[in-house]
PyMOL Python script that loads the backbone (N, CA, C, O; Angstrom):
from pymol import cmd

cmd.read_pdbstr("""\
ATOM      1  N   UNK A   1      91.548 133.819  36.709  1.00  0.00           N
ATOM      2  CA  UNK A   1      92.960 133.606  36.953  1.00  0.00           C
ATOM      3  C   UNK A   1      93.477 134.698  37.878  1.00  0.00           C
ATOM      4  O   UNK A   1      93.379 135.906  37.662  1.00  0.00           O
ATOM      5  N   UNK A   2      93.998 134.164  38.858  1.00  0.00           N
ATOM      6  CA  UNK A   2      94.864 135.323  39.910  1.00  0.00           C
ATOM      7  C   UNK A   2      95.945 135.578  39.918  1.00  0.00           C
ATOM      8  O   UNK A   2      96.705 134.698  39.515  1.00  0.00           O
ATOM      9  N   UNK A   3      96.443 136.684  40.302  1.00  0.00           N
ATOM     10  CA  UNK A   3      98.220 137.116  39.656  1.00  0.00           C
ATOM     11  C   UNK A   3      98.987 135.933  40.227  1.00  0.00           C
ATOM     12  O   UNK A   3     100.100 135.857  39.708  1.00  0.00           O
ATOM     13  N   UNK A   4      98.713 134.837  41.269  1.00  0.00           N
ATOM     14  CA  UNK A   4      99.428 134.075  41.706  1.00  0.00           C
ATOM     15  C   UNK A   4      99.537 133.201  40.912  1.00  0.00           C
ATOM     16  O   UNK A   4     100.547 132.501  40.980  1.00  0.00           O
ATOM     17  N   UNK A   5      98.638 132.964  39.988  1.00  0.00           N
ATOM     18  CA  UNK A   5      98.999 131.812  38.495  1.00  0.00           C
ATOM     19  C   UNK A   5      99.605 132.713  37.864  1.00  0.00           C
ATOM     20  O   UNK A   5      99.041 132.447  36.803  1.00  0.00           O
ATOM     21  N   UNK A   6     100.263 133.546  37.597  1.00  0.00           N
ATOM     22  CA  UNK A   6     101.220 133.650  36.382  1.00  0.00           C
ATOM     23  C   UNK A   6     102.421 133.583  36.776  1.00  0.00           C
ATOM     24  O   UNK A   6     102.655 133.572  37.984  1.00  0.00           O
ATOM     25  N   UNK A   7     103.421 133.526  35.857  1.00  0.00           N
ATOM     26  CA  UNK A   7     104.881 133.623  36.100  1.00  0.00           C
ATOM     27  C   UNK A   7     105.301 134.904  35.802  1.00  0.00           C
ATOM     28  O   UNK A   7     104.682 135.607  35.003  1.00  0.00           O
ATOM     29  N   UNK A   8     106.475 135.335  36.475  1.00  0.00           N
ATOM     30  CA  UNK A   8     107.274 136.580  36.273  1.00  0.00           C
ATOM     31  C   UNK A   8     108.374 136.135  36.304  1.00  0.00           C
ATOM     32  O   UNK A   8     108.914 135.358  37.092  1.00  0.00           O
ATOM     33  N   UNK A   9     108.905 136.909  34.949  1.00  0.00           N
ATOM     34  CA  UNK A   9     110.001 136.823  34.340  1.00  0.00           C
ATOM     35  C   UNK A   9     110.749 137.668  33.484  1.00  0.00           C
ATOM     36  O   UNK A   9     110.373 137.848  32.326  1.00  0.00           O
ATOM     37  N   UNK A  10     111.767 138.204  33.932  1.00  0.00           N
ATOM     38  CA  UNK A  10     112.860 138.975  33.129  1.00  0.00           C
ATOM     39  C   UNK A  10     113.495 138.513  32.489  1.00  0.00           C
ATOM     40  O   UNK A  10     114.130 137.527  32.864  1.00  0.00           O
ATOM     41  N   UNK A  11     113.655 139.190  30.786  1.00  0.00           N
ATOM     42  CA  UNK A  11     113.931 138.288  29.005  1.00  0.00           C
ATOM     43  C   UNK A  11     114.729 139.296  29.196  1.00  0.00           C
ATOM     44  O   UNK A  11     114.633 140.023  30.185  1.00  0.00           O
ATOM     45  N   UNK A  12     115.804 139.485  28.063  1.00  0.00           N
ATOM     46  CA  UNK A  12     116.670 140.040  27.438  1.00  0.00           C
ATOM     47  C   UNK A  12     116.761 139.927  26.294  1.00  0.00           C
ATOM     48  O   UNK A  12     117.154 138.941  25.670  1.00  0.00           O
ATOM     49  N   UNK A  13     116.225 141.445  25.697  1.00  0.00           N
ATOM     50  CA  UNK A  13     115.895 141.465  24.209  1.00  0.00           C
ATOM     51  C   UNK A  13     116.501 142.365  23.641  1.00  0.00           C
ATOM     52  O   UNK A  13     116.156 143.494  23.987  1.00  0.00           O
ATOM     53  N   UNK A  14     117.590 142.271  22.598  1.00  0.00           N
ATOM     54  CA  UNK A  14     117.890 143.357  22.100  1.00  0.00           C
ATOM     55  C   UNK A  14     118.414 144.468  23.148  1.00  0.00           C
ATOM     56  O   UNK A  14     117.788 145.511  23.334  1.00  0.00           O
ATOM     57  N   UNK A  15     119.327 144.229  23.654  1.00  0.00           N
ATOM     58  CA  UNK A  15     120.617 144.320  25.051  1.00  0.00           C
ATOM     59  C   UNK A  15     119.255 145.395  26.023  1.00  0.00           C
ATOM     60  O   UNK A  15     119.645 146.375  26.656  1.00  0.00           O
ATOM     61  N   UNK A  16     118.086 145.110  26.003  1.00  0.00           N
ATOM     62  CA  UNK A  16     117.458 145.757  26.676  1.00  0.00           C
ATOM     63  C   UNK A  16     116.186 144.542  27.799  1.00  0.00           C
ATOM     64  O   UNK A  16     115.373 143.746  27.330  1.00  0.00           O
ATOM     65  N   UNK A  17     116.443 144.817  29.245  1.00  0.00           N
ATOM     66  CA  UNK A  17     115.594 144.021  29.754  1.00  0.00           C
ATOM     67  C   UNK A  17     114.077 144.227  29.767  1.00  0.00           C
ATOM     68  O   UNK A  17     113.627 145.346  30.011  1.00  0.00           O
ATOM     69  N   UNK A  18     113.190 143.084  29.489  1.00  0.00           N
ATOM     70  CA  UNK A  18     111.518 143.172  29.929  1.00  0.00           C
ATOM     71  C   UNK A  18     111.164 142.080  30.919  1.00  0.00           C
ATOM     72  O   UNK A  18     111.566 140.924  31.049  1.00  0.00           O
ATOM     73  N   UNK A  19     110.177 142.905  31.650  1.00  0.00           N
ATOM     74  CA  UNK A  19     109.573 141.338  32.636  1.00  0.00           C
ATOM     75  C   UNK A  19     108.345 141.541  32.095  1.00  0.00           C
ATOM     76  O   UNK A  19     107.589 142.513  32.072  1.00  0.00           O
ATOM     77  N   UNK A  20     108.271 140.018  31.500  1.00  0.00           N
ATOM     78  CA  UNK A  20     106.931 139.329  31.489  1.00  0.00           C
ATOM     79  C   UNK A  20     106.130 138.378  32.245  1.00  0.00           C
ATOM     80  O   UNK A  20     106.425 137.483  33.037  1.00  0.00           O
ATOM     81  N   UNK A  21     105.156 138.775  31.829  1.00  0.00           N
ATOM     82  CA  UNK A  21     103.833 138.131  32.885  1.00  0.00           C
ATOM     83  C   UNK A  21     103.078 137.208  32.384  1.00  0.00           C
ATOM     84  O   UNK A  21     102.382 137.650  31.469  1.00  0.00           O
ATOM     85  N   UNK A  22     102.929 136.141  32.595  1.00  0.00           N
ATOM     86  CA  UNK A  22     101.901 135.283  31.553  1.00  0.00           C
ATOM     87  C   UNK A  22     101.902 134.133  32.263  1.00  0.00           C
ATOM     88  O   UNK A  22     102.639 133.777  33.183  1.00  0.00           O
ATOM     89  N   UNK A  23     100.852 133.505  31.652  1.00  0.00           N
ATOM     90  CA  UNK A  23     101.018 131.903  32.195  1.00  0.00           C
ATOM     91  C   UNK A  23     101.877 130.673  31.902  1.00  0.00           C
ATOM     92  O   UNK A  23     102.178 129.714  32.614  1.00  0.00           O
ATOM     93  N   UNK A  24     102.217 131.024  30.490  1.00  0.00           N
ATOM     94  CA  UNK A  24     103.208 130.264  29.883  1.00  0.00           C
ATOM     95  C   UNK A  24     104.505 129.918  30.708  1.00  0.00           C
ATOM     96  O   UNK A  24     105.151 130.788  31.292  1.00  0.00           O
ATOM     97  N   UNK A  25     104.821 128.648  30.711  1.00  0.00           N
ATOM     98  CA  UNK A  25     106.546 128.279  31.232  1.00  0.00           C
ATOM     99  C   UNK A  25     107.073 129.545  31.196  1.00  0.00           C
ATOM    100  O   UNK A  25     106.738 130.593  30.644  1.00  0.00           O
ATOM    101  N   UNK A  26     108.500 129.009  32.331  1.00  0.00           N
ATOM    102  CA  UNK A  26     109.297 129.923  32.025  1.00  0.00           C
ATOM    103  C   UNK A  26     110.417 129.675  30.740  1.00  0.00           C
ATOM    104  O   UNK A  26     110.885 130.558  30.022  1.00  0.00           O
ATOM    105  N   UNK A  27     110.672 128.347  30.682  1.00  0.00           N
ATOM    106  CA  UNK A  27     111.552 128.040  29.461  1.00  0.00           C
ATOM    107  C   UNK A  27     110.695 128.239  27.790  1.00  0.00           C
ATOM    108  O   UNK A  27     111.203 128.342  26.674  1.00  0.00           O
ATOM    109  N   UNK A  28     109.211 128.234  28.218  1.00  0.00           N
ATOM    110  CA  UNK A  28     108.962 129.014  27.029  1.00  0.00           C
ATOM    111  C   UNK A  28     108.940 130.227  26.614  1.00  0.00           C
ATOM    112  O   UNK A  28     109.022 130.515  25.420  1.00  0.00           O
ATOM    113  N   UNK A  29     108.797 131.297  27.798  1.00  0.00           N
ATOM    114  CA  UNK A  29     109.028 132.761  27.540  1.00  0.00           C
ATOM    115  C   UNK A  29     110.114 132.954  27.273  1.00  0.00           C
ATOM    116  O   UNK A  29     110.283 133.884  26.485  1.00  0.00           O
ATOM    117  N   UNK A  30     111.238 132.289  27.716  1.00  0.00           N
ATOM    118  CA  UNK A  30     112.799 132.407  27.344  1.00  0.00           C
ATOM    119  C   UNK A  30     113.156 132.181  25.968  1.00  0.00           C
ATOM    120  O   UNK A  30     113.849 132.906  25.254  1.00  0.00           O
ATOM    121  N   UNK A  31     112.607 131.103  25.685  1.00  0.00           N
ATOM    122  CA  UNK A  31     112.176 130.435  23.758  1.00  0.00           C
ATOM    123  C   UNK A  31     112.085 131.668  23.055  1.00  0.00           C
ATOM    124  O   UNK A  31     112.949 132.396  22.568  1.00  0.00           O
ATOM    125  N   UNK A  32     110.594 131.755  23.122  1.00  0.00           N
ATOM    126  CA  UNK A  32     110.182 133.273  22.766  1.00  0.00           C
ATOM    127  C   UNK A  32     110.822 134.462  22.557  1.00  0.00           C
ATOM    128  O   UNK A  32     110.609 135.160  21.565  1.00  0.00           O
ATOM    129  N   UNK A  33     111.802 134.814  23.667  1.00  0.00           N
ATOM    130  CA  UNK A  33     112.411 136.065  24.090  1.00  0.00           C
ATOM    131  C   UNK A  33     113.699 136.277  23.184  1.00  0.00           C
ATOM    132  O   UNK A  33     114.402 137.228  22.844  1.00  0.00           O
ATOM    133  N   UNK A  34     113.641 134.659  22.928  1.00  0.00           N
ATOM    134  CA  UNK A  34     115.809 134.343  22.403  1.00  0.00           C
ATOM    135  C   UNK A  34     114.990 134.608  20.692  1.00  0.00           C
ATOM    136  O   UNK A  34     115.582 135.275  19.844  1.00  0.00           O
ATOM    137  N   UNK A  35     113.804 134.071  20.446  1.00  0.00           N
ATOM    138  CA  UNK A  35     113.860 134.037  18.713  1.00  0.00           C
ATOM    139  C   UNK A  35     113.461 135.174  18.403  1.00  0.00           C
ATOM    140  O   UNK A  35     113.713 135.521  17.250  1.00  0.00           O
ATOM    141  N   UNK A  36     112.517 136.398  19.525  1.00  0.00           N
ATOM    142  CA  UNK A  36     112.618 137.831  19.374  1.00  0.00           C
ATOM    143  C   UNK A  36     113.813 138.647  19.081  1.00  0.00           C
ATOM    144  O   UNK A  36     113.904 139.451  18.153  1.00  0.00           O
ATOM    145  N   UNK A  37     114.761 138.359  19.991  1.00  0.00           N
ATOM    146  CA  UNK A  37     116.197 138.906  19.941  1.00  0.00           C
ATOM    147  C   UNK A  37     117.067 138.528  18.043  1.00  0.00           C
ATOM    148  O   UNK A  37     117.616 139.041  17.067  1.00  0.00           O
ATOM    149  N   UNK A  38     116.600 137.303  18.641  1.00  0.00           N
ATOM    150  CA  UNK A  38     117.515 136.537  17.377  1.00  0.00           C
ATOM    151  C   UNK A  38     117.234 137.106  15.787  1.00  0.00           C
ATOM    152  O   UNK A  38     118.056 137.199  14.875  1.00  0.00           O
ATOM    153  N   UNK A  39     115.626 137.491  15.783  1.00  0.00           N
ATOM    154  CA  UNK A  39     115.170 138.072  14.743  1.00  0.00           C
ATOM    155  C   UNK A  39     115.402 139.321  14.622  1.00  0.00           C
ATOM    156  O   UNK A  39     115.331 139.849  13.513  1.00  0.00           O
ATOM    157  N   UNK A  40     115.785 140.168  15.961  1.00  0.00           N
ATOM    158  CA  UNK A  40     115.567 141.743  15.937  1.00  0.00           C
ATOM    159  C   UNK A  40     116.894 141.702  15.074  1.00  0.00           C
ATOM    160  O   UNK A  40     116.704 142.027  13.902  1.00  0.00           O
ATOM    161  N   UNK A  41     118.587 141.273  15.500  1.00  0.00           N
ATOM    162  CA  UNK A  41     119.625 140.974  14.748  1.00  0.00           C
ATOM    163  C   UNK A  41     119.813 140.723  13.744  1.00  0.00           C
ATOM    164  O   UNK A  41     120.585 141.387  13.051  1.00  0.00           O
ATOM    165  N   UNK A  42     119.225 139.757  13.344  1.00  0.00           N
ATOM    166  CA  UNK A  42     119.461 139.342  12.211  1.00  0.00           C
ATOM    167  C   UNK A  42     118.369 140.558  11.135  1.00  0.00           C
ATOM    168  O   UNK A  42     118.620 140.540   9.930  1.00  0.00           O
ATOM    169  N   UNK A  43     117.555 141.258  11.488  1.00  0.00           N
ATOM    170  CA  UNK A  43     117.364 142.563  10.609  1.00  0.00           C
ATOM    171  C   UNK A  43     118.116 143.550  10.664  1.00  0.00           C
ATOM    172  O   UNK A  43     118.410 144.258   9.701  1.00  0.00           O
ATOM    173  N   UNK A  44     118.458 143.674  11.684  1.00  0.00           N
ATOM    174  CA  UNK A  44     119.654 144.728  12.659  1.00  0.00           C
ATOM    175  C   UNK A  44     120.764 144.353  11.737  1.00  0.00           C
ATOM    176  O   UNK A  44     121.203 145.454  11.405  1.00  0.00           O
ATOM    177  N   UNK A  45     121.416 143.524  11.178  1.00  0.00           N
ATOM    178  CA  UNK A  45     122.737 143.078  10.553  1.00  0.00           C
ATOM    179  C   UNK A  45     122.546 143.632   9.334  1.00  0.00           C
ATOM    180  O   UNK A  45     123.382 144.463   8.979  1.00  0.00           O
ATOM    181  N   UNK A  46     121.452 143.319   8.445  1.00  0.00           N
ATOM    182  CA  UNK A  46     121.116 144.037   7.178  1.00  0.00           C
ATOM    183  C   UNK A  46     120.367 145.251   6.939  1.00  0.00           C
ATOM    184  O   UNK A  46     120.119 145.696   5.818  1.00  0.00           O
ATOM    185  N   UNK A  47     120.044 145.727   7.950  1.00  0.00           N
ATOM    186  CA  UNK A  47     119.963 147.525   8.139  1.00  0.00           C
ATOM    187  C   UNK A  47     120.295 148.259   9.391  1.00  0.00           C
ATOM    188  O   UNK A  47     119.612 148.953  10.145  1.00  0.00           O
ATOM    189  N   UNK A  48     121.461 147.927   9.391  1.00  0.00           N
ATOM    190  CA  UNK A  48     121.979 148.954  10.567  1.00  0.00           C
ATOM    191  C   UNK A  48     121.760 150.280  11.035  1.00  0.00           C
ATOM    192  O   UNK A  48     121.975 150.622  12.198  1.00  0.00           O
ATOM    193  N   UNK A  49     121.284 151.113  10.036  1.00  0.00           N
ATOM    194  CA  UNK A  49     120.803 152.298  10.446  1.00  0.00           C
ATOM    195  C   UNK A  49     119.498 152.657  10.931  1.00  0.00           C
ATOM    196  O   UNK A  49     118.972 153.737  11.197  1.00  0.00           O
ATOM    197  N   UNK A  50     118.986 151.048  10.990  1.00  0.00           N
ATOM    198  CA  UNK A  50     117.253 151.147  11.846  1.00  0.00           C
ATOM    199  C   UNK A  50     117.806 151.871  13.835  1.00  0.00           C
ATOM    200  O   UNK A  50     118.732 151.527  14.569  1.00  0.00           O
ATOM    201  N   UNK A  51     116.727 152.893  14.013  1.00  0.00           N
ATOM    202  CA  UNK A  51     116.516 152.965  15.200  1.00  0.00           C
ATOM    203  C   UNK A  51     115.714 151.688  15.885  1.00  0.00           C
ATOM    204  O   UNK A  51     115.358 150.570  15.512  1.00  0.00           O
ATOM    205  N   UNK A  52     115.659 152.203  16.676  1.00  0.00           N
ATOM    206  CA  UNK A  52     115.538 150.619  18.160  1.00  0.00           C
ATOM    207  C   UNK A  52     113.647 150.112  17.611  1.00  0.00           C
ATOM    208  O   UNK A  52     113.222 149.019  17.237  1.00  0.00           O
ATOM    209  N   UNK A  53     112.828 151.618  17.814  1.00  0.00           N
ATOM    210  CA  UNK A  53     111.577 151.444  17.244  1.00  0.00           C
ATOM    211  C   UNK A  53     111.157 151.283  15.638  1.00  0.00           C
ATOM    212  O   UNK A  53     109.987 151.535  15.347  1.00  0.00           O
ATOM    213  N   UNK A  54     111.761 151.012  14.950  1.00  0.00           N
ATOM    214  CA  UNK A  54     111.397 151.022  13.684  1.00  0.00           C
ATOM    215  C   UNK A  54     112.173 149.209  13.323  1.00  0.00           C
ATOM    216  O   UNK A  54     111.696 148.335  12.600  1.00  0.00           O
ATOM    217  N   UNK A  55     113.389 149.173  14.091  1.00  0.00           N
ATOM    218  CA  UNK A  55     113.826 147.834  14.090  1.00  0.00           C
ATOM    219  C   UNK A  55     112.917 146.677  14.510  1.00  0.00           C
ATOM    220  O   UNK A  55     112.885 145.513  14.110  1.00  0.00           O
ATOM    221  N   UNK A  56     112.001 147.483  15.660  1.00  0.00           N
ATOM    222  CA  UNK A  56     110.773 146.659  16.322  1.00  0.00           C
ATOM    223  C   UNK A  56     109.855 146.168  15.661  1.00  0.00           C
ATOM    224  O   UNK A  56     109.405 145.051  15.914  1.00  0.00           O
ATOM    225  N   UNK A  57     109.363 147.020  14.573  1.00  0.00           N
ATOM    226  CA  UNK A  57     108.267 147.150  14.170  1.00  0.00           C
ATOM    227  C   UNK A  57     108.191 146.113  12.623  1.00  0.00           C
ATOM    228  O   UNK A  57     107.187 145.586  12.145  1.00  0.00           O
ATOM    229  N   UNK A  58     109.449 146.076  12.165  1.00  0.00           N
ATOM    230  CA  UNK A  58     109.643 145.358  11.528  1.00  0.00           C
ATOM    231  C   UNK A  58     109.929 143.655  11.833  1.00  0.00           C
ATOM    232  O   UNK A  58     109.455 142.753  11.144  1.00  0.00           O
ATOM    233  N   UNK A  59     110.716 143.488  12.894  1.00  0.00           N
ATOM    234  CA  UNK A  59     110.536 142.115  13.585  1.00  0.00           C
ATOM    235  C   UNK A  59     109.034 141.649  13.397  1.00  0.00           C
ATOM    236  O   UNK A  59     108.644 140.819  12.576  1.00  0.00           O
ATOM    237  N   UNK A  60     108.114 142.481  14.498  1.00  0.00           N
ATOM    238  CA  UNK A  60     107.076 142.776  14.074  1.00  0.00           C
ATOM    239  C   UNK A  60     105.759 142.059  13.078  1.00  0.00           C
ATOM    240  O   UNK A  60     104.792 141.323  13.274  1.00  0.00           O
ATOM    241  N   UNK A  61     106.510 142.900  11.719  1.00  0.00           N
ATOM    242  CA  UNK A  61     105.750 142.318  10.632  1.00  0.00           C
ATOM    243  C   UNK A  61     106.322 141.221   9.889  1.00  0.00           C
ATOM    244  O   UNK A  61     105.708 140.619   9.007  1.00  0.00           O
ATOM    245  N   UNK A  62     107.993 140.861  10.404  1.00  0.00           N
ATOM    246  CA  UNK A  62     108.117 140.138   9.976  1.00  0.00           C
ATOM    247  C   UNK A  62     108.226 138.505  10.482  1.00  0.00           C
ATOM    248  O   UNK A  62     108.742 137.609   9.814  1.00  0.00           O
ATOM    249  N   UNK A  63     107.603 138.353  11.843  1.00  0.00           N
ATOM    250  CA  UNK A  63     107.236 137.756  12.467  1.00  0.00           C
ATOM    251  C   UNK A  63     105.985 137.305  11.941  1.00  0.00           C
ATOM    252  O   UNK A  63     105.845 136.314  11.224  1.00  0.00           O
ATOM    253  N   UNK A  64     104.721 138.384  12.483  1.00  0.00           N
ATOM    254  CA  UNK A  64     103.556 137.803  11.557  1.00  0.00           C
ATOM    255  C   UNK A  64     103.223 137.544  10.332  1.00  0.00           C
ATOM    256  O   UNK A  64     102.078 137.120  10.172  1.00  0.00           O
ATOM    257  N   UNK A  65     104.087 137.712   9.135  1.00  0.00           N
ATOM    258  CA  UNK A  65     104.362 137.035   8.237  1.00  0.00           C
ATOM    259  C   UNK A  65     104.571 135.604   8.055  1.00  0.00           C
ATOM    260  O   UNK A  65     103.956 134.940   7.221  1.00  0.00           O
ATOM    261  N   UNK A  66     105.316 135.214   8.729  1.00  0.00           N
ATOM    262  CA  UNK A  66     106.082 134.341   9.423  1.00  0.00           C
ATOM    263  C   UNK A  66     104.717 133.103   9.337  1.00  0.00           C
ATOM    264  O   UNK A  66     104.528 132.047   8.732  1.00  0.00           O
ATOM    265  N   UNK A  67     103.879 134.043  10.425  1.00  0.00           N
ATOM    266  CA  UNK A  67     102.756 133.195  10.907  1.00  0.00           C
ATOM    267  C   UNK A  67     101.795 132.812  10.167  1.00  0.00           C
ATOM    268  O   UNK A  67     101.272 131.699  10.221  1.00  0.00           O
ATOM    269  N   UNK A  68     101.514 133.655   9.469  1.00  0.00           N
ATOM    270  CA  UNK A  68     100.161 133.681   8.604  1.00  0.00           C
ATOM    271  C   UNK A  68     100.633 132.950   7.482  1.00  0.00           C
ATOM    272  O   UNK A  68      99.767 132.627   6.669  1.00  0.00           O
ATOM    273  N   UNK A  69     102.072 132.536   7.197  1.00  0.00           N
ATOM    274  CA  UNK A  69     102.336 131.464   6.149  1.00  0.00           C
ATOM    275  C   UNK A  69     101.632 130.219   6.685  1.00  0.00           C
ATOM    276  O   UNK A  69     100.616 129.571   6.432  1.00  0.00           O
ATOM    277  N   UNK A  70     102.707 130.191   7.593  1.00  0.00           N
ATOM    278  CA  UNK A  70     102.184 128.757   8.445  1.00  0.00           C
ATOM    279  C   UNK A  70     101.342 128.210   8.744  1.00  0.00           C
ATOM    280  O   UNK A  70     101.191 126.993   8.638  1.00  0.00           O
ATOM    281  N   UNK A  71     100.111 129.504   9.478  1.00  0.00           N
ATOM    282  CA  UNK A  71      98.928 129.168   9.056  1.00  0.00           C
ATOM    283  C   UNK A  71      97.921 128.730   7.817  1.00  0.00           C
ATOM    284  O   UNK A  71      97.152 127.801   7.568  1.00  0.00           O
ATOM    285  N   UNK A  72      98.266 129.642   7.347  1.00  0.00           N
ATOM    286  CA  UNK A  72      97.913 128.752   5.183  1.00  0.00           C
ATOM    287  C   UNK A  72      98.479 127.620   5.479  1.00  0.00           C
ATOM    288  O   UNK A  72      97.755 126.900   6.167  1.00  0.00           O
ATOM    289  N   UNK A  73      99.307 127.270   5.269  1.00  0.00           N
ATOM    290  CA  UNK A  73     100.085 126.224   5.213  1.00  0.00           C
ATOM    291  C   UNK A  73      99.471 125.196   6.104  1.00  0.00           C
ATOM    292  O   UNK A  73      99.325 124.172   5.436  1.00  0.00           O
ATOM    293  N   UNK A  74      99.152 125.072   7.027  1.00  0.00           N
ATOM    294  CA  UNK A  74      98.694 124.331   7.941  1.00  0.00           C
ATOM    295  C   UNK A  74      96.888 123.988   7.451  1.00  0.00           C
ATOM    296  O   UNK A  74      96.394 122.879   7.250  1.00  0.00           O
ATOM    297  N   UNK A  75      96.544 124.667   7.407  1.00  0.00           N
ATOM    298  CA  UNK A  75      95.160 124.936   6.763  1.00  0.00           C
ATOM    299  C   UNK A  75      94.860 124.164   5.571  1.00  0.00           C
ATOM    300  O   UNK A  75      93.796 123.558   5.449  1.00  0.00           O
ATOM    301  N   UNK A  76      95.978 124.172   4.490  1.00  0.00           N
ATOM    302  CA  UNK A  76      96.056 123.495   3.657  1.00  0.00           C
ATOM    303  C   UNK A  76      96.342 121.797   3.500  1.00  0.00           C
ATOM    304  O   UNK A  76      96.048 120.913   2.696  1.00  0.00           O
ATOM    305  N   UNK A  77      97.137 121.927   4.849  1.00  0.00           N
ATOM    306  CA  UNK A  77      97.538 120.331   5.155  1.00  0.00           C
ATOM    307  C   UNK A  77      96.028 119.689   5.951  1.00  0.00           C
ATOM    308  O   UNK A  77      95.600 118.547   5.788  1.00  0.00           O
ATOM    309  N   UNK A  78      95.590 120.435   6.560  1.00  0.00           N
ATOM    310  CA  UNK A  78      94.229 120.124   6.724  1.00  0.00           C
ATOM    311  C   UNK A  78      93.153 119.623   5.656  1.00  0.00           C
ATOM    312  O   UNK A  78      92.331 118.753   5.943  1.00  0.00           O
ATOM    313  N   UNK A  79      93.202 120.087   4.709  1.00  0.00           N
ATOM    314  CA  UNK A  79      92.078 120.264   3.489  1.00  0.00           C
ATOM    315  C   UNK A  79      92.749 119.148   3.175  1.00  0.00           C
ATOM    316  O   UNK A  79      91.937 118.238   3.006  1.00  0.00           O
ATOM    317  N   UNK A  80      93.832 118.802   3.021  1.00  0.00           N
ATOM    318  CA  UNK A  80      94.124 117.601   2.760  1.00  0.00           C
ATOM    319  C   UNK A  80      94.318 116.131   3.166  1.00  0.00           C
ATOM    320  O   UNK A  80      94.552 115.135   2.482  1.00  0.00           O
ATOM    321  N   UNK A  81      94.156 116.293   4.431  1.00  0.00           N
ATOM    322  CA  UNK A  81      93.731 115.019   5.198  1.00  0.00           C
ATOM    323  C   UNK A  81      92.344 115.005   5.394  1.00  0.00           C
ATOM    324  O   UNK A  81      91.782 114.018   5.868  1.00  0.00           O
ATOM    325  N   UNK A  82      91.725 116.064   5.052  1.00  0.00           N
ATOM    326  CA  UNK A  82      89.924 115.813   5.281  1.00  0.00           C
ATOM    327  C   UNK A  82      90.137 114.838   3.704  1.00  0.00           C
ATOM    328  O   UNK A  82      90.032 113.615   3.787  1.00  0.00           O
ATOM    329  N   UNK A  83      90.424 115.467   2.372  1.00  0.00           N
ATOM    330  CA  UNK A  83      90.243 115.003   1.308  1.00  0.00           C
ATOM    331  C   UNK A  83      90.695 113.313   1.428  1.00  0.00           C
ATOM    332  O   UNK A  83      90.240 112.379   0.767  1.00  0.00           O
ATOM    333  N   UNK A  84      91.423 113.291   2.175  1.00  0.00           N
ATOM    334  CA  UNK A  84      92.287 112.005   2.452  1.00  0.00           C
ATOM    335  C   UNK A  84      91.181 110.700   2.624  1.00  0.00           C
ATOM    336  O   UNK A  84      90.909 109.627   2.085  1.00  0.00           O
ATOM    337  N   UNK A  85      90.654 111.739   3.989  1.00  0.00           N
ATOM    338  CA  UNK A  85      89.652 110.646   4.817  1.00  0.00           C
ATOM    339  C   UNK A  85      88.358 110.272   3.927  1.00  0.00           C
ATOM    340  O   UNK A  85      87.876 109.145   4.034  1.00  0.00           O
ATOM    341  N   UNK A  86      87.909 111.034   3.225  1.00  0.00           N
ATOM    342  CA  UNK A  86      86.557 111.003   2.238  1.00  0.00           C
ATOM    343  C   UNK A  86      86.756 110.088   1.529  1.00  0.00           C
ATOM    344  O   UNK A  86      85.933 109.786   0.665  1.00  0.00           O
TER     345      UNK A  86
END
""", "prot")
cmd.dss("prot")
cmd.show_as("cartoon", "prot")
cmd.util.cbc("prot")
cmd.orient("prot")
């Protein structure tokens, strides 16, 4: 892949700008960028006295939380359409 396949793009996260690089859309890095923000806030609202890096870090974990449900979860809906098909 050559830098001419990726997109560049400046997000706004948490009143602070990043440009990202990736291959992904641009309306999906924007996706991305808005439910980063959206999450940093909404921890930001119930502990206000987080600094900027510790606010991060928690998005963070509470993001991949997030994921690794879903993944079980998904995994499980699997096991169950194999059981389905048998």
């Amino acid at each position: 892949m050559t830098q001419d396949d990726k997109t560049r793009l400046t997000v706004d996260i948490h009143n602070r700008s990043y440009t990202i690089v990736g291959t992904e859309s641009a309306s999906h890095v924007r996706m991305v960028a808005s439910l980063v923000d959206q999450k940093m806030r909404e921890i930001q609202e119930n502990n206000p006295q987080l600094d900027t890096a510790s606010l991060a870090v928690l998005t963070a974990v509470n993001s991949m939380n997030d994921y690794l449900k879903l993944k079980e979860d998904y995994a499980t809906l699997l096991g169950s359409l194999k059981k389905k098909e048998e």
